[in-house]
ZADO-1210 file (C-alpha; in nm, 4 decimals, padded with zeros to 6 digits):
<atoms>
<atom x="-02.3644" y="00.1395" z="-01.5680" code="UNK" pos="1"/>
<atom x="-02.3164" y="00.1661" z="-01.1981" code="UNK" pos="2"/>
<atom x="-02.2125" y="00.5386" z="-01.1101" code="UNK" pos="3"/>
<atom x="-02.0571" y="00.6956" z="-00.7847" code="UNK" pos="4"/>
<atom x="-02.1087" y="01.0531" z="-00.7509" code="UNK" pos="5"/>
<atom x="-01.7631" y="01.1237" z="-00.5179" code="UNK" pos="6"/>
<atom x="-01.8390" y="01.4742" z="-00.3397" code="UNK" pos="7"/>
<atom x="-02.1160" y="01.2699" z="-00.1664" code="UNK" pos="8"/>
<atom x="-01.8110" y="01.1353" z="00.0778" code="UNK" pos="9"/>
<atom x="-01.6559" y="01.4842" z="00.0949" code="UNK" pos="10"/>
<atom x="-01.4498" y="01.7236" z="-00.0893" code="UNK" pos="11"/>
<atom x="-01.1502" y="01.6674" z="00.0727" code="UNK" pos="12"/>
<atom x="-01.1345" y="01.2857" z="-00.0272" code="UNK" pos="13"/>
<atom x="-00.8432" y="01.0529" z="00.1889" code="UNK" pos="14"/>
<atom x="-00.8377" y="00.7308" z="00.3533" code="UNK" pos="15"/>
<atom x="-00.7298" y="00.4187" z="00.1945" code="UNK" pos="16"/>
<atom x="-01.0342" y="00.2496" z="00.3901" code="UNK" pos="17"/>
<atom x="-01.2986" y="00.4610" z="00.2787" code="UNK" pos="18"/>
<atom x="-01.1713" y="00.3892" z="-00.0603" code="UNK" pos="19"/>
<atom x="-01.1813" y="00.0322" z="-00.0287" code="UNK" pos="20"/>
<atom x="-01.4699" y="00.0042" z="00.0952" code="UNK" pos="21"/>
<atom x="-01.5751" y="00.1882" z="-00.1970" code="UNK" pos="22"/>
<atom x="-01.4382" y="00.0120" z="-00.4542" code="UNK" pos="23"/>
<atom x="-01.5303" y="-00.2919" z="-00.3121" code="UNK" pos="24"/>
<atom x="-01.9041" y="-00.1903" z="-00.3177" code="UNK" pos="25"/>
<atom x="-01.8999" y="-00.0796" z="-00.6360" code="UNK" pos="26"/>
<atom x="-01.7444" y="-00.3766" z="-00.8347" code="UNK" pos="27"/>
<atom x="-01.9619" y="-00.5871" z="-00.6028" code="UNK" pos="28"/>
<atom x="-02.2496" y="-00.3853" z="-00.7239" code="UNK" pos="29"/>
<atom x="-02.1441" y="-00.3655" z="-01.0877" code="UNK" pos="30"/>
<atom x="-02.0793" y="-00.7640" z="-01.1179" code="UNK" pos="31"/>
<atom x="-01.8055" y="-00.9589" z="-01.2947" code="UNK" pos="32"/>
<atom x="-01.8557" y="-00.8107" z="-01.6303" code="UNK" pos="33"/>
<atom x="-02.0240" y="-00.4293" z="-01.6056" code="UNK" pos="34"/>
<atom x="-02.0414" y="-00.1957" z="-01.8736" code="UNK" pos="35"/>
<atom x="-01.8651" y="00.0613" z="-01.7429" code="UNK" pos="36"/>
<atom x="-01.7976" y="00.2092" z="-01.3971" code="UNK" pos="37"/>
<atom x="-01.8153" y="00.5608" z="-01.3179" code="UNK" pos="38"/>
<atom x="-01.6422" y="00.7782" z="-01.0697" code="UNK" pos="39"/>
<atom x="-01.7835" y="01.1563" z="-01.0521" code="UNK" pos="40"/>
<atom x="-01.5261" y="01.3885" z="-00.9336" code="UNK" pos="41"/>
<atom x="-01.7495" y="01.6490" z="-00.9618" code="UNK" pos="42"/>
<atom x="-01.6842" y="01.9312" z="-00.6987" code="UNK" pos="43"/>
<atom x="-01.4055" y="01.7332" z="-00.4734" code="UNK" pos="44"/>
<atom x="-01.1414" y="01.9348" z="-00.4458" code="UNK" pos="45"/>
<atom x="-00.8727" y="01.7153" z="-00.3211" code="UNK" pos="46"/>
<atom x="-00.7502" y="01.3525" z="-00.3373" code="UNK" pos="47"/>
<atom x="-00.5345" y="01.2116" z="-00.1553" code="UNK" pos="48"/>
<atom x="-00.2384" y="00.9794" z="-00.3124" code="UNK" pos="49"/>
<atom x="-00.3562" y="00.6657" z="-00.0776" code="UNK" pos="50"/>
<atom x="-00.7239" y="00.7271" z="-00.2024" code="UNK" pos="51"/>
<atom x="-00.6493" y="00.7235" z="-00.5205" code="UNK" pos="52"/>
<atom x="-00.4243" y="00.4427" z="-00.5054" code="UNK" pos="53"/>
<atom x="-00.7017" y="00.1789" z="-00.3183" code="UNK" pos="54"/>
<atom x="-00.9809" y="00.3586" z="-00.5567" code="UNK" pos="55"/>
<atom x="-00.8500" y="00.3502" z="-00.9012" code="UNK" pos="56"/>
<atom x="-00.4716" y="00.1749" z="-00.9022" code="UNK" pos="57"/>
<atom x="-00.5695" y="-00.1413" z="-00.7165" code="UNK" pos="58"/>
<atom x="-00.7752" y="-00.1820" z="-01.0014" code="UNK" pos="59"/>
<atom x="-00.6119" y="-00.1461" z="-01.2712" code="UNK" pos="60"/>
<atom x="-00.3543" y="-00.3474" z="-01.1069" code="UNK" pos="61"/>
<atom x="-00.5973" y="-00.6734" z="-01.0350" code="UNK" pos="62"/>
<atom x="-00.8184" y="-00.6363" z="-01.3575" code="UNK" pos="63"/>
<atom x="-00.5610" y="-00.4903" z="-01.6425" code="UNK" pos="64"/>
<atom x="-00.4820" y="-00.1755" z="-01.7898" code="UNK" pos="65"/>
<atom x="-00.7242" y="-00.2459" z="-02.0968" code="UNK" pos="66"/>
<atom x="-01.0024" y="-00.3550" z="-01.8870" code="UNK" pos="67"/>
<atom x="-00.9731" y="-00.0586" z="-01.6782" code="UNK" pos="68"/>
<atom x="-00.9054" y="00.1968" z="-01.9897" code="UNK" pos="69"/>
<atom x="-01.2631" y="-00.0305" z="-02.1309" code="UNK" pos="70"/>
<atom x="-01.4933" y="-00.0257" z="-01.8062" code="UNK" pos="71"/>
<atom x="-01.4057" y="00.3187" z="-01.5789" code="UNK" pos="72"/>
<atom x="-01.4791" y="00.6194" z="-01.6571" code="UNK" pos="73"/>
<atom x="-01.3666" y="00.8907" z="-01.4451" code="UNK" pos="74"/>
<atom x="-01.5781" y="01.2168" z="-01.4988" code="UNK" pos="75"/>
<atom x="-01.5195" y="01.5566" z="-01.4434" code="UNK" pos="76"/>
<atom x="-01.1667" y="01.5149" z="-01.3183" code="UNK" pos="77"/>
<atom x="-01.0041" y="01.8056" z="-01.2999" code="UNK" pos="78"/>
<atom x="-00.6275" y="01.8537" z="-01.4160" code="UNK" pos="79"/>
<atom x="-00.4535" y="01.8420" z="-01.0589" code="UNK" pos="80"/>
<atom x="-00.6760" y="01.5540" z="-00.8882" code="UNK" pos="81"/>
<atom x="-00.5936" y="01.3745" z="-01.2818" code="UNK" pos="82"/>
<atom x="-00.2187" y="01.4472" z="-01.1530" code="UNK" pos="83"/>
<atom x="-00.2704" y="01.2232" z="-00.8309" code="UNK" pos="84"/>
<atom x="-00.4574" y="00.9624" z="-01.0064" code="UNK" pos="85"/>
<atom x="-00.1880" y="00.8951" z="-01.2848" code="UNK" pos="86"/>
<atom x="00.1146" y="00.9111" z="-01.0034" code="UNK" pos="87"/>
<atom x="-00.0866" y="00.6796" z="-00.8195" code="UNK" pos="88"/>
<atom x="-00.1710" y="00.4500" z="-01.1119" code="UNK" pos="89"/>
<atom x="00.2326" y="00.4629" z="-01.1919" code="UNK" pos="90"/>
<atom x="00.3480" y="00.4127" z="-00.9056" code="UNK" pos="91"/>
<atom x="00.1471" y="00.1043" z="-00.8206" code="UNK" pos="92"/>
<atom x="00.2439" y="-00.0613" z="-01.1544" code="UNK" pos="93"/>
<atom x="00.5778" y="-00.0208" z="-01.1031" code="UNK" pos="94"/>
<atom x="00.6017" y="-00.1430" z="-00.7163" code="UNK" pos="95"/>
<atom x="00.3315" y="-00.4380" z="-00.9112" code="UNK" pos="96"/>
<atom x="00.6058" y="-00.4869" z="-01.1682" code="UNK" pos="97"/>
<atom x="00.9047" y="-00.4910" z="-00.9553" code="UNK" pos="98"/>
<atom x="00.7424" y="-00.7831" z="-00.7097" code="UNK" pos="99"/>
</atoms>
């Protein structure tokens, strides 16, 4: 399991580099197939759209809905910053779709 404890970068979590860097690291880390990647939200308070977009929808949008829903967890998310990450999940899929 490779694990990313979020709150570590900040609370106030933006910047679609810092995010890519991120997830670049961690699927580097984690290898072709990993068990299961997992993103703490734990005590951020805020996320911004573009974060979540080059965190979480880039992937779901390059690997597959069922391998993300399989391999990421995404811990102690609370109900607003789950808000930012299904818009930006959406909306990616649809501008993904509509290419």
């Amino acid at each position: 399991m490779t694990y990313a404890r979020l709150v570590e970068m900040g609370k106030d979590l933006s910047s679609r580099e810092r995010a890519r860097l991120l997830r670049e690291e961690f699927v580097r880390e984690a290898g072709v197939n990993p068990a299961r990647l997992t993103f703490d939200f734990a005590g951020v308070r805020t996320l911004s759209d573009s974060f979540a977009d080059e965190l979480l929808a880039v992937l779901v949008v390059e690997r597959g809905e069922a391998w993300f829903r399989e391999h990421v967890h995404l811990a102690n998310l609370s109900p607003e910053l789950r808000l930012v990450v299904l818009n930006a999940i959406q909306a990616r899929l649809r501008r993904s779709s509509a290419a």
